[in-house]
C-alpha positions as CSV (number, residue, x, y, z in Angstrom):
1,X,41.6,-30.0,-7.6
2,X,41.8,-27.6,-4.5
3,X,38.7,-26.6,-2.5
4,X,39.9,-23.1,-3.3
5,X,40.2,-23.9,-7.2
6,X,36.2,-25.0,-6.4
7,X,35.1,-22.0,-5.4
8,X,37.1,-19.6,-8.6
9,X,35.3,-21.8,-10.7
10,X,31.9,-20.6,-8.5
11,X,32.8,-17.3,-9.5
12,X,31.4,-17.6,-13.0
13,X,27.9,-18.3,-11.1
14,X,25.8,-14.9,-10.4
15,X,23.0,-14.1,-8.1
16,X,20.1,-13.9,-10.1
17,X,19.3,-10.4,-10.9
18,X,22.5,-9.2,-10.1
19,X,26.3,-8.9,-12.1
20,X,27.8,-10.0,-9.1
21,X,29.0,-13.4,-8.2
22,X,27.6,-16.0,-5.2
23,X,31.1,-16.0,-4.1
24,X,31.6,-12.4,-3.0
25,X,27.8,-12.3,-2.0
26,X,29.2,-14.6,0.6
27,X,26.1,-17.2,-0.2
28,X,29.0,-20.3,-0.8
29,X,28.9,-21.9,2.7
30,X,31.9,-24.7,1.5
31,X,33.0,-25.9,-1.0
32,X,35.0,-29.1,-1.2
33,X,36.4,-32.0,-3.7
34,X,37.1,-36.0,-3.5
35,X,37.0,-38.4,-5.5
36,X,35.3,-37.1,-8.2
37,X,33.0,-35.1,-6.4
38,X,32.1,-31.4,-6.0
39,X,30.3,-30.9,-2.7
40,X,29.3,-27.4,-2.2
41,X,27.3,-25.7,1.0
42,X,25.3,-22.4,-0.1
43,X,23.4,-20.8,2.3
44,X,20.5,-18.5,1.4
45,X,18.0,-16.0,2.6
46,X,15.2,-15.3,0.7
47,X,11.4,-15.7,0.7
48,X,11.3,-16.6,-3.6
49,X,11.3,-20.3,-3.8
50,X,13.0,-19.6,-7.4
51,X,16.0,-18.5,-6.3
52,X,17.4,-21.2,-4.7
53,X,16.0,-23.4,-8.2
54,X,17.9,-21.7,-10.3
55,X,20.9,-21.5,-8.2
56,X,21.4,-25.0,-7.3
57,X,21.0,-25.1,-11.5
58,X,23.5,-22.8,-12.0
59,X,26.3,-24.1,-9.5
60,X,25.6,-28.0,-11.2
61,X,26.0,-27.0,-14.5
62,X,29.6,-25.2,-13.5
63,X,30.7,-27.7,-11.5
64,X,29.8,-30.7,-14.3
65,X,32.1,-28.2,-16.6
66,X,35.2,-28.6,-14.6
67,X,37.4,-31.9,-15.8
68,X,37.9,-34.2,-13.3
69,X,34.5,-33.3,-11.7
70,X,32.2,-36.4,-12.2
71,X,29.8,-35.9,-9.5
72,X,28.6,-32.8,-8.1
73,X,26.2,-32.2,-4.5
74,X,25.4,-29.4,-4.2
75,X,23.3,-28.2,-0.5
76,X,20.7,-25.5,0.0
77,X,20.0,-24.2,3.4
78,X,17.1,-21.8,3.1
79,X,16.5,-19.2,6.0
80,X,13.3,-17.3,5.0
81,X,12.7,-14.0,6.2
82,X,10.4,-13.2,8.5
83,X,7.5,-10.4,8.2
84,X,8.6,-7.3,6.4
85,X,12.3,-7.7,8.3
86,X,15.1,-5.0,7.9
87,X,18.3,-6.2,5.5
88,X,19.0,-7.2,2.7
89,X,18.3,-10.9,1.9
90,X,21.8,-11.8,1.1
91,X,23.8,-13.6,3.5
92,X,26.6,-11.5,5.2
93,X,23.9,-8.7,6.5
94,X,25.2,-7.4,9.1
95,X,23.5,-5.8,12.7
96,X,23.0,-2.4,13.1
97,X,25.6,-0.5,15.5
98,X,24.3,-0.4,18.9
99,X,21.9,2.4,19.5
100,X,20.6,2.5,16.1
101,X,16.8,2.5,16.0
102,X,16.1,2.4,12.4
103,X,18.0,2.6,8.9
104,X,16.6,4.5,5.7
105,X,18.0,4.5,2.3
106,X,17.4,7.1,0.2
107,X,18.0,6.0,-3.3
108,X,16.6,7.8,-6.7
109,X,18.3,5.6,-9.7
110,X,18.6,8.2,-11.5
111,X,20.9,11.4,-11.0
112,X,19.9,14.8,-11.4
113,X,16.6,14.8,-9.8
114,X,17.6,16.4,-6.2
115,X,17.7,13.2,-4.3
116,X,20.9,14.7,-1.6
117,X,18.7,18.0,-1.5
118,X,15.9,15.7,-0.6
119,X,18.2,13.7,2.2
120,X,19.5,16.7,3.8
121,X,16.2,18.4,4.7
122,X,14.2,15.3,5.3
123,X,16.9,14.7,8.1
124,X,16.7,18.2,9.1
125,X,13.0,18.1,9.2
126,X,13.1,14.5,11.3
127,X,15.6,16.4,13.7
128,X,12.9,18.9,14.1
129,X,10.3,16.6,14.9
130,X,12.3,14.9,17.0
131,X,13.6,17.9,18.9
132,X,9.9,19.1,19.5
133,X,9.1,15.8,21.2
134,X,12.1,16.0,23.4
135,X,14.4,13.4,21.5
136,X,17.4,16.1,20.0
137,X,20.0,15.0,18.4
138,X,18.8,11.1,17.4
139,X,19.5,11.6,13.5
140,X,22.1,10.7,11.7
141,X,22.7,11.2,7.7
142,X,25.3,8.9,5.7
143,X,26.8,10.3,2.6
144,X,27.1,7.3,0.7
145,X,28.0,9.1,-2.7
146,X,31.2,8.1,-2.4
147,X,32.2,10.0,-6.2
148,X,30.4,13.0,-5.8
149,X,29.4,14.0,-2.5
150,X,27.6,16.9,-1.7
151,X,25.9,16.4,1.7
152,X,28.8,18.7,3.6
153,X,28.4,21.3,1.5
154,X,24.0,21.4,1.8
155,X,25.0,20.8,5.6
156,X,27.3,23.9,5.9
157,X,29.9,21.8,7.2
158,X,33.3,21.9,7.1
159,X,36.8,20.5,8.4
160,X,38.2,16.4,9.3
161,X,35.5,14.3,11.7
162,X,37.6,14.1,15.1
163,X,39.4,10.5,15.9
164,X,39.4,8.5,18.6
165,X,41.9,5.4,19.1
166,X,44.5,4.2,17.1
167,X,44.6,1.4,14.4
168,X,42.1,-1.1,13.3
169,X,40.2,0.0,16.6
170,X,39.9,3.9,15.5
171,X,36.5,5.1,15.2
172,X,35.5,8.9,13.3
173,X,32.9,10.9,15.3
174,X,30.6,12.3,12.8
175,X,30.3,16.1,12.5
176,X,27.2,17.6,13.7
177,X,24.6,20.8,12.4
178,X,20.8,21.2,12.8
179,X,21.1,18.4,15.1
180,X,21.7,15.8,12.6
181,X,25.3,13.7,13.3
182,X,26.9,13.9,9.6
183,X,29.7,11.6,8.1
184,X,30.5,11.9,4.3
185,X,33.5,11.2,1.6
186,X,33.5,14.6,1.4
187,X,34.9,15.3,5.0
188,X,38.2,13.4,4.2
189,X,39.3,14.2,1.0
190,X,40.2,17.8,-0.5
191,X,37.6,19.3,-2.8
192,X,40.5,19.2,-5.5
193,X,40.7,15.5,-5.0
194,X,38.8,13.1,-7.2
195,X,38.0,9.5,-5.7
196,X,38.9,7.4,-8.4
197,X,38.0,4.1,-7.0
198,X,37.1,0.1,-7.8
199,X,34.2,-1.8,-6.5
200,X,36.0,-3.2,-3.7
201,X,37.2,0.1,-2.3
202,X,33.6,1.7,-2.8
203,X,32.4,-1.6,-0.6
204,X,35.2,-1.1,2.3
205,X,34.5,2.4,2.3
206,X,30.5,2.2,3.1
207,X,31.4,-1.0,5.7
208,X,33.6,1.6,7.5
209,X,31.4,4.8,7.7
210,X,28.7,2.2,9.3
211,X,30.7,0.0,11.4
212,X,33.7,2.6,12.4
213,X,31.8,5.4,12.9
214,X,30.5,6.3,16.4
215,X,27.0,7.3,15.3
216,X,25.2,7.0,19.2
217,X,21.6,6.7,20.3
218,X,19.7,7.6,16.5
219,X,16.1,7.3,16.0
220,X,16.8,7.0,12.6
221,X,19.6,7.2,10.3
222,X,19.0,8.2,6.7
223,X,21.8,7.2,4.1
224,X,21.9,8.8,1.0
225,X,23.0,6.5,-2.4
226,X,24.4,7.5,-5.3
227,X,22.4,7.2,-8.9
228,X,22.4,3.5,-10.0
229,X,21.8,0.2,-8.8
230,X,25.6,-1.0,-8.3
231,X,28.4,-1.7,-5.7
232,X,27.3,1.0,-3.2
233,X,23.2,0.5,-3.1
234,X,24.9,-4.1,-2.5
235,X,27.7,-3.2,0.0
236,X,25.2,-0.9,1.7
237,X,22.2,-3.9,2.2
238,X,24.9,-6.5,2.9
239,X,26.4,-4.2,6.0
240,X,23.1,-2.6,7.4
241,X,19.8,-3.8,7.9
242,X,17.5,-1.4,6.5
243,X,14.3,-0.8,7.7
244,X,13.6,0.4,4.4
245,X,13.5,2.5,1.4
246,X,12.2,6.0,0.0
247,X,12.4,6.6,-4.0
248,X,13.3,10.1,-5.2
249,X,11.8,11.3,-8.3
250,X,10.9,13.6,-10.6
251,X,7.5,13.9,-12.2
252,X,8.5,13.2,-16.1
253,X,9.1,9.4,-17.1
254,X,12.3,9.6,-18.0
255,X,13.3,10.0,-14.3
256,X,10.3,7.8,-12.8
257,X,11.2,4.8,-14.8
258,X,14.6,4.5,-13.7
259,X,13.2,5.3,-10.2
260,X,10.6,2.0,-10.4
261,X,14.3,0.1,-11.2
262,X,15.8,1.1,-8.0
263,X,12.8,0.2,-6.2
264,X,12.4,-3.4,-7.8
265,X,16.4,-3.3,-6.9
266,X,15.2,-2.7,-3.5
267,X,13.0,-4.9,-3.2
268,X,14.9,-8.2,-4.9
269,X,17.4,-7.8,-1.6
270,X,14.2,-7.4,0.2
271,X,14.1,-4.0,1.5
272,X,10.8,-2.5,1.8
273,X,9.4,0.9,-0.3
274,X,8.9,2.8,2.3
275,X,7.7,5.4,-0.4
276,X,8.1,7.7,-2.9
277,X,8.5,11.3,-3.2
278,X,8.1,13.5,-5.8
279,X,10.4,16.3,-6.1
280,X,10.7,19.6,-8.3
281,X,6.6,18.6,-8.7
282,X,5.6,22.3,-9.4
283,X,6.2,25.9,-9.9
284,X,3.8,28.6,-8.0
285,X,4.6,31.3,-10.0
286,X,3.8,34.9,-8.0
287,X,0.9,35.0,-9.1
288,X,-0.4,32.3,-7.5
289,X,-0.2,29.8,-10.8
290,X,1.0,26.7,-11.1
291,X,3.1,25.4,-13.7
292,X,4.1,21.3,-14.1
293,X,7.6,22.2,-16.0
294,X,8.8,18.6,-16.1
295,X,4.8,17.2,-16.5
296,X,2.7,15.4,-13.7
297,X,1.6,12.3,-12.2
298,X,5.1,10.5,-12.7
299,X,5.6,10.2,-8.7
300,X,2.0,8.5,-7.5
301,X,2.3,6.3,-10.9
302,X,5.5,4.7,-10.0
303,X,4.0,4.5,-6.3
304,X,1.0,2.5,-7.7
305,X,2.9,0.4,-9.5
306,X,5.4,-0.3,-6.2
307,X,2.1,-0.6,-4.2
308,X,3.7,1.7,-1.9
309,X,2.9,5.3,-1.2
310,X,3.4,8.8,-2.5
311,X,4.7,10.6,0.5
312,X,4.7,13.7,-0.3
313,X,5.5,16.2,-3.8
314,X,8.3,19.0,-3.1
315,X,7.4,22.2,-4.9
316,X,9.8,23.6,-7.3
317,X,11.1,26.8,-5.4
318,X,14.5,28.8,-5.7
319,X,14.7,28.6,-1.7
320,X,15.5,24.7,-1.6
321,X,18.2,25.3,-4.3
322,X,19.5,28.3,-2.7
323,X,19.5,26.3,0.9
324,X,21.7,23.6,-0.9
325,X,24.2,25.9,-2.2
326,X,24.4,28.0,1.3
327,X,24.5,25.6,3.8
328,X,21.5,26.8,5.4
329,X,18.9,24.0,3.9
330,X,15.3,25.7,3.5
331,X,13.5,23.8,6.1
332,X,16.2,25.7,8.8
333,X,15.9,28.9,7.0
334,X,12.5,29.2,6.1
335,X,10.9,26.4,8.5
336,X,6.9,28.0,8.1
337,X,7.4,28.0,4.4
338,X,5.7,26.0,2.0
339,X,9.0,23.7,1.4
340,X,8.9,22.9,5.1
341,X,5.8,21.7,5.3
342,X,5.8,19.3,3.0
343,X,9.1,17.8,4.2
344,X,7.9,18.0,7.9
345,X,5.0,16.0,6.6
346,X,7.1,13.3,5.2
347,X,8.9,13.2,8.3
348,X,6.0,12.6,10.3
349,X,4.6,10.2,8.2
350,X,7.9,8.4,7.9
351,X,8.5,8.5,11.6
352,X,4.8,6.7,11.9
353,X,5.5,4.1,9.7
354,X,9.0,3.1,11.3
355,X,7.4,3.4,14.8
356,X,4.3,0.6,13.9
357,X,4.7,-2.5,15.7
358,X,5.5,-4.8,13.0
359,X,3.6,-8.3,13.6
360,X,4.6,-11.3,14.9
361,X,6.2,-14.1,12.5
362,X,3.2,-16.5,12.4
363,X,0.6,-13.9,13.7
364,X,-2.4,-13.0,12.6
């Protein structure tokens, strides 16, 4: 029995909560056999004194099932996280690039309920903010729809990212517009050209756009997820801390129930809620009425039951749709408007949050 024959067998073992095995979480520190004996190293970060429990559980009863295996050890190191830390709490997080500031996710569970729209002018509208207090250009948006992305066309933007270097040591420069740095799937593969990818490639992809991309100084950079709770939302909290997270929904359950799963996704790889926003909330007709098409309440309930808060509810006007399909996102185009407002709003309030001193470990 090899070492490496230990750890295949630790493949059948998952991280509770997740499909994925402790192995390619990178959480088996080393694994070894003599004698009779399974000795295996895991190496944890969490704060929930069951997960270790049930892992050390887990990993004995697989290793008991391999012949030959009379004995097994099995060691925990525990590194808690401190305060309400960036990243996710699987080992293998990486740092932010240099000159990052902070890292949001912006994550819906659900398709169809206008979570890129959403990404595209809350960056535009942090640009803005930004801008007017004499910070330009310190945003940065990450398509991370890696199937379907849409962010260069809401973006107006067009063409291959420029390269600079050669080899493993190449790095993309994003593409720029409304002063928000831009890099996207969609930039590097023709619009006739499906991605018809694995996991695996989905998870080199992401590590790439974050750690070979030259992104600069960024007060924040926003990262927009595809619908679900798989490979891209994992690879994404294993490669960047994130400071945190902001749910897109719309009002009606069917789309604020799966939003509540991405946030409990969130938060078992601790990443904070830093929100939720409600989009499509309303229609003012001319008139002055207002009409709840897809029903009410479904963004400050799922909120409530996050204990986070509703940042903000995005009217339901042709404008933001018409933005998304020209280019010209409505916050640029019409920035007094009623749209505007509300996503400048979020963008303040978002800004304030990430800017709070966050305490001490052990303070008060």
């Amino acid at each position: 029995m090899t070492d490496n024959e230990i750890k295949e067998h630790l493949r059948q073992v998952k991280y509770p909560g997740f499909s994925r095995d402790i192995v390619s979480f990178g959480l088996v520190r080393s694994a070894s056999f003599k004698d009779g004996t399974a000795h295996v190293e895991l190496a944890l970060t969490t704060n929930d004194p069951k997960v270790p429990l049930a892992l050390r559980g887990e990993v004995d009863r697989c290793l008991r099932a391999i012949p030959g295996v009379t004995r097994a050890v099995i060691d925990v190191a525990v590194q808690p996280v401190k305060g309400p830390a960036p990243g996710g709490n699987l080992p293998g997080s990486g740092s932010a690039p240099q000159g990052i500031l902070h890292s949001v996710a912006i994550g819906s569970g659900k398709g169809g309920v206008g979570k890129t729209t959403f990404a595209v002018n809350l960056s535009c509208s942090l640009a803005q903010v930004l801008t007017a207090r004499g910070r330009p250009g310190r945003v940065g948006l990450l398509d991370c729809d890696i199937y379907g992305p849409s962010v260069p066309l809401m973006m107006g933007l067009h063409g291959r990212p420029e390269i600079e270097g050669d080899g493993p040591d190449a790095v993309l420069i994003p593409m720029e517009k409304y002063g928000v740095r831009v890099m996207s799937m969609g930039f590097l593969v023709d619009d006739d050209t499906p991605v018809v990818w694995r996991g695996p490639m989905i998870m080199k992809t992401i590590q790439q756009f974050i750690q070979n991309v030259r992104w600069g100084d960024l007060d924040v950079l926003v990262v927009d997820l595809p619908p679900g709770t798989g490979d891209a939302q994992l690879s994404l909290v294993q490669t960047l801390p994130l400071d945190g997270a902001i749910l897109v929904t719309t009002p009606q359950p069917a789309a604020s129930n799966v939003a509540r799963k991405g946030g409990l996704m969130f938060q078992k790889v601790n990443v904070p809620i830093l929100g939720v926003a409600e989009n499509m909330s309303a229609f003012v007709d001319p008139a002055g009425n207002r009409h709840a098409l897809f029903g009410e309440g479904g963004g400050l309930a799922i909120a409530e039951r996050l204990e986070t808060t509703l940042l903000g509810q995005v009217p339901l006007l042709p404008g933001i749709r018409e933005g998304g399909d020209t280019g010209v996102p409505v916050v640029v185009s019409d920035p007094k408007g009623p749209a505007a407002g509300v996503f400048r709003g979020m963008a303040e309030s978002l800004l304030a949050r990430l800017e709070k001193p966050r305490p001490a470990a052990g303070g008060a």
